[in-house]
C-alpha positions in Angstrom: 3.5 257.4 168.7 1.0 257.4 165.6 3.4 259.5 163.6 6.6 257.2 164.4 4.3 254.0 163.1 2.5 255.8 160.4 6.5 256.7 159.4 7.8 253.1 159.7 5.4 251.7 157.7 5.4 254.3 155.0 9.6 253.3 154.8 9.1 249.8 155.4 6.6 250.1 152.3 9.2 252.4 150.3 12.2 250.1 150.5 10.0 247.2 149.6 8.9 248.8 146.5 13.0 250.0 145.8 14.1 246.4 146.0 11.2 245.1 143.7 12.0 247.5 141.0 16.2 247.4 141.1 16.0 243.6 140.0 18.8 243.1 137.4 18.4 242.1 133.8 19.3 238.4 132.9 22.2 237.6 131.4 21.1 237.0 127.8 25.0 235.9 126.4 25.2 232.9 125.6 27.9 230.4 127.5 31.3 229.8 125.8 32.2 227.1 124.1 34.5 224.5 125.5 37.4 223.4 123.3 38.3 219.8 123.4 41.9 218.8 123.9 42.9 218.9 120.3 41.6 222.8 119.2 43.4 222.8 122.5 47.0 221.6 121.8 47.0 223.4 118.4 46.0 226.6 119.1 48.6 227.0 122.4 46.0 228.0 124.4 46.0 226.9 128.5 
């Protein structure tokens, strides 16, 4: 019964320390512009 705690903890410990260090990067792009309705109508894009 020592072993199967001593086991769980030492996983419970692992996957803690696996989801701490697989954090994604920020997204550093910066958001696209908006065009107003007249860049709009001339360009022909919807």
């Amino acid at each position: 019964m020592l072993r199967a705690s001593q086991f769980f903890l030492a996983s419970v410990l692992a996957l803690s320390l696996v989801a701490c260090a697989t954090q994604p990067a920020p997204d550093l792009t910066p958001p696209a512009k908006r065009l107003d309705a007249k860049t709009t109508l001339e360009s022909g894009r919807r």
